[in-house]
C-alpha positions in Angstrom: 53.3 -78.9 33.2 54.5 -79.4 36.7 53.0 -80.8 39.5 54.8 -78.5 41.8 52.5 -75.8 42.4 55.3 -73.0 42.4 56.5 -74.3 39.1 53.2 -74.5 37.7 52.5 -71.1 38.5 55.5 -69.7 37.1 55.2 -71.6 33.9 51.0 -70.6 33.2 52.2 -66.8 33.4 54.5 -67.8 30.6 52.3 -69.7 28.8 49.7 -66.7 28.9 52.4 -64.4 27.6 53.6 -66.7 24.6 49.9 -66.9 23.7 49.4 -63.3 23.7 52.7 -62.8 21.6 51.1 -65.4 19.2 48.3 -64.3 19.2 50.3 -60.3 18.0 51.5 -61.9 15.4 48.4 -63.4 14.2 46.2 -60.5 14.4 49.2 -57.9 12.6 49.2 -60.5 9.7 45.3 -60.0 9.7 43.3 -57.5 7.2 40.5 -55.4 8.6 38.7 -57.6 5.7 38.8 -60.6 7.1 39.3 -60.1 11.0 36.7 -61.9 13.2 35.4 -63.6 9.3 34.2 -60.1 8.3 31.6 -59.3 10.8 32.5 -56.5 12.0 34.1 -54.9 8.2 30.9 -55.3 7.1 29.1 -53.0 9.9 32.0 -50.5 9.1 31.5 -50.5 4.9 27.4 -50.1 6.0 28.8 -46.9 8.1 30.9 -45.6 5.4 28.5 -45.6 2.7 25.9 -44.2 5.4 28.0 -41.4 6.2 28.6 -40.4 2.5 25.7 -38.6 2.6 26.8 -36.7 5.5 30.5 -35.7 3.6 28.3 -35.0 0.5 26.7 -31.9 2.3 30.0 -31.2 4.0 31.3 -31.0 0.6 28.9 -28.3 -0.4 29.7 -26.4 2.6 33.0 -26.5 1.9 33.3 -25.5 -1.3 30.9 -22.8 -0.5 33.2 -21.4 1.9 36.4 -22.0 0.1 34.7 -19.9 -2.4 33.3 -16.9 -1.4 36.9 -17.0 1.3 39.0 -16.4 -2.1 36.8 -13.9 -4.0 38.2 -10.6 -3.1 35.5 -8.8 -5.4 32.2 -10.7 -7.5 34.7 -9.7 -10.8 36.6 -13.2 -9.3 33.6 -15.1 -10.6 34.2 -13.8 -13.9 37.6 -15.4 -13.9 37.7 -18.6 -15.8 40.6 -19.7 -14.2 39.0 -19.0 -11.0 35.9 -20.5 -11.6 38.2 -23.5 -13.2 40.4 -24.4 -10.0 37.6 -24.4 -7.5 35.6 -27.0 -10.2 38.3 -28.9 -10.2 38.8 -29.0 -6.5 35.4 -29.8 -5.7 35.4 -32.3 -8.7 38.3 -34.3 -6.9 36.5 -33.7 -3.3 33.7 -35.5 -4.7 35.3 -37.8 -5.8 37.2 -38.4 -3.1 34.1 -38.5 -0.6 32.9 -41.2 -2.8 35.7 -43.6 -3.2 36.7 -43.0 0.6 36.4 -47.1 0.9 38.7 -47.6 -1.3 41.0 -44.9 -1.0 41.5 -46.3 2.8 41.9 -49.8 1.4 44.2 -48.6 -0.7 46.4 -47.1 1.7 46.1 -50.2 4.0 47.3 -52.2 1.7 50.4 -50.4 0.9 51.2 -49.9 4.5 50.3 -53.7 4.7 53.3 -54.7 2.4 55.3 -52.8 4.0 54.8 -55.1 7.4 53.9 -58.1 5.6 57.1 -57.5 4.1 59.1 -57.0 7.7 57.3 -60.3 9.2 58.6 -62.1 6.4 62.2 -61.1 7.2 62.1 -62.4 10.2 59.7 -65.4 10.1 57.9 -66.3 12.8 58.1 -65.0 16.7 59.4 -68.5 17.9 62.7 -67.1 19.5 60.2 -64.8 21.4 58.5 -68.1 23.8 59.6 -67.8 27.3 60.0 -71.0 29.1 61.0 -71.8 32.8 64.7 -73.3 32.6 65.4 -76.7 33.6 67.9 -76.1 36.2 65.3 -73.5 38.0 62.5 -76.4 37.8 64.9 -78.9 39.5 65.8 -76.5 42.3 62.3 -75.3 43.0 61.3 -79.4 42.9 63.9 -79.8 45.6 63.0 -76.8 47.8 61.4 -78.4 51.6 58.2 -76.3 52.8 59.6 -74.0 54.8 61.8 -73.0 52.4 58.9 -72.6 49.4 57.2 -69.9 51.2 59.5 -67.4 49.5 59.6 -69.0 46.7 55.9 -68.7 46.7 55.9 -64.5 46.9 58.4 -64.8 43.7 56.2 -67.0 41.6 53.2 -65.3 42.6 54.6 -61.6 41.9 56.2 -62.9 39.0 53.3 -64.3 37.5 51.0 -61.1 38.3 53.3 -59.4 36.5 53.5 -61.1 33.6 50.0 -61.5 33.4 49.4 -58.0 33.6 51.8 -57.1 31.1 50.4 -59.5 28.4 47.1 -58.4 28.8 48.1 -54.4 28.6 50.4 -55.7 25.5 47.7 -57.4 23.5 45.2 -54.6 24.4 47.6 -52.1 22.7 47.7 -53.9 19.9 44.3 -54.6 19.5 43.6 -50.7 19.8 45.6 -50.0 16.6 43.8 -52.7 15.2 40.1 -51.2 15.9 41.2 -47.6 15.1 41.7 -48.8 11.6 38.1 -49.6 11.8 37.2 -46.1 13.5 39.2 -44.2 10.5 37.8 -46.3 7.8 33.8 -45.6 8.9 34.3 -41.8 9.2 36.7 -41.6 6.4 34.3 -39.3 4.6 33.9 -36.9 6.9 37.3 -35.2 6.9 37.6 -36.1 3.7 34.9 -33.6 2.4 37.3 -31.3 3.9 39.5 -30.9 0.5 36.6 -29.2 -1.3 37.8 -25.9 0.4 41.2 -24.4 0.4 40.9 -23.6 4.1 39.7 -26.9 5.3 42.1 -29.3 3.3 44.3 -29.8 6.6 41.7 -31.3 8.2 41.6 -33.5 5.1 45.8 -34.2 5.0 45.8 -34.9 8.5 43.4 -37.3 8.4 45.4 -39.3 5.8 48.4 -38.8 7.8 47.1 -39.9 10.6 45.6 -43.1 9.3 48.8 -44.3 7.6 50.6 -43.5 11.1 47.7 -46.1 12.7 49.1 -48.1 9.6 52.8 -48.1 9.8 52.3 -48.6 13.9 52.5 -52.5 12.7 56.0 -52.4 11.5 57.2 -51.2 14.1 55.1 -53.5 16.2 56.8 -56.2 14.4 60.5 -54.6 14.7 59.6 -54.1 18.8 58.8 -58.0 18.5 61.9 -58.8 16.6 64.0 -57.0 19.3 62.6 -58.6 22.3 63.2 -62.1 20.6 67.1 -61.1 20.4 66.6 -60.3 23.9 65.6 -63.8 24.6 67.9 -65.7 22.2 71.4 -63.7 23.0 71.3 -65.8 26.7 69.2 -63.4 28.7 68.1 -63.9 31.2 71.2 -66.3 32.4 70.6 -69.0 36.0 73.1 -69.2 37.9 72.8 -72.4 39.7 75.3 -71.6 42.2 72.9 -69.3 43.9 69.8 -70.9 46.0 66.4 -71.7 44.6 65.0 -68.2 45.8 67.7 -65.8 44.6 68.2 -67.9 41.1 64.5 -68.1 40.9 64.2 -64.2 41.5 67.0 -63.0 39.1 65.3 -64.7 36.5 62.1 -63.4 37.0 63.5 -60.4 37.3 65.7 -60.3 34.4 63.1 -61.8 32.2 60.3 -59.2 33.5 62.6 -56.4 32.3 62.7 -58.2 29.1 59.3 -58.3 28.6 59.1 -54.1 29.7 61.5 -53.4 26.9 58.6 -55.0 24.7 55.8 -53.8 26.2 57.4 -50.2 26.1 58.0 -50.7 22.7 54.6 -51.4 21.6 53.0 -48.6 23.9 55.4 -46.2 22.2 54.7 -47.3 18.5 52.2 -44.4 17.6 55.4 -42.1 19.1 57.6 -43.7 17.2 55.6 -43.6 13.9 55.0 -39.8 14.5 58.2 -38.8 15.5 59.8 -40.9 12.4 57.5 -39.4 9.7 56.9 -36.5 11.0 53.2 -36.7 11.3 
């Protein structure tokens, strides 16, 4: 780093933001499993079977409902076809309630290929580092106090900036990531639900809504991919004809927009996810 002050400024805000975009990339590629060495998966498997109990009774309720709902007349309990479907559908409910670890597992996994298989495509988040150019170092190097002052507002607004928007990007990402763990431990809650015909959409939009938490990771991954060909198609460009503090600024500038487009991106992945498969 730098021993200019200005320059060393500059290039720590960039250093925190090409952490925080490796450190994206890290924790999308990581399971649930084994995030944090499986601390905190195990609290939420402890939860899960905990709160089986719990769906168990909800599942009686339910079904209770669902039936006496449907009965126009006590000659319905007669019905063997009647009697038949509801069995059935509390059979699978049960079923359900009981094997709500691995049916959110399950579901994680294939969403998981899905991103794993996006990452792979594009390989690693290396064209998404930003540096300070060498042209913009030399002129900041060769800038006389009077004329660093302004220099000094740039660096230090560009650098807040910066900051700020790597710490609300990883944040984002890290909520998708602990949502997973919210859905998992109450995953047999709503999923009691399907024991009665009038509380199964709680039930599907449950499931739809924890595969949209899911899929939120490709298109995490797509957001990054786009903002790298930001960065590798030559924006932003330094013109060196300009002076330190304009060529300075219109990087910044250019490059803080760059990092908006991301950021944006990753805010608006639950919209996008929604809005794609209609969830």
């Amino acid at each position: 780093m730098s021993r200019n002050l200005i320059v060393g400024n500059l290039q720590s805000a960039f250093n925190t933001w090409n952490g925080k975009i490796a450190e994206i990339w890290t924790l999308i590629s990581t399971t649930p499993q084994s995030f944090r060495g499986g601390a905190i998966w195990g609290t939420i498997v402890s939860i899960n079977d905990a709160l089986k109990a719990v769906g168990y009774g909800l599942l009686v309720l339910f079904f209770a409902m669902s039936i006496f709902q449907s009965a126009a007349s006590f000659r319905d309990f007669q019905r063997p076809e009647f009697v038949f479907r509801h069995f059935i559908r509390f059979l699978l409910a049960k079923v359900a309630v009981g094997s709500a670890m691995d049916i959110m597992t399950s579901l994680f996994s294939v969403c998981g290929g899905v991103v794993q298989t996006v990452m792979g495509s594009i390989g690693g988040m290396a064209a998404a580092s930003v540096t300070l150019p060498s042209q913009i170092v030399t002129a900041i190097e060769d800038v006389g106090f009077l004329a660093s002052i302004p220099l000094w507002l740039v660096s230090l607004l560009g650098s807040l900036f910066i900051t700020v928007m790597s710490f609300v990007l990883i944040l984002t990402v890290y909520g998708r990531f602990f949502r997973l763990y919210f859905y998992t431990a109450l995953a047999p809650l709503p999923l009691s639900s399907f024991a009665g015909e009038g509380t199964s959409f709680a039930g599907k939009a449950f499931l739809k809504s924890y595969i949209g938490v899911c899929m939120e990771g490709a298109v995490i991954v797509l957001a990054c991919m786009i903002f790298s060909a930001f960065m590798s198609s030559g924006n932003p460009t330094v013109d060196t004809s300009l002076s330190a503090v304009t060529m300075s600024w219109n990087y910044i500038a250019e490059t803080i927009f760059n990092m908006l487009v991301l950021v944006g991106l990753v805010k608006g992945a639950e919209r996008i996810v929604k809005e794609m498969f209609g969830l």
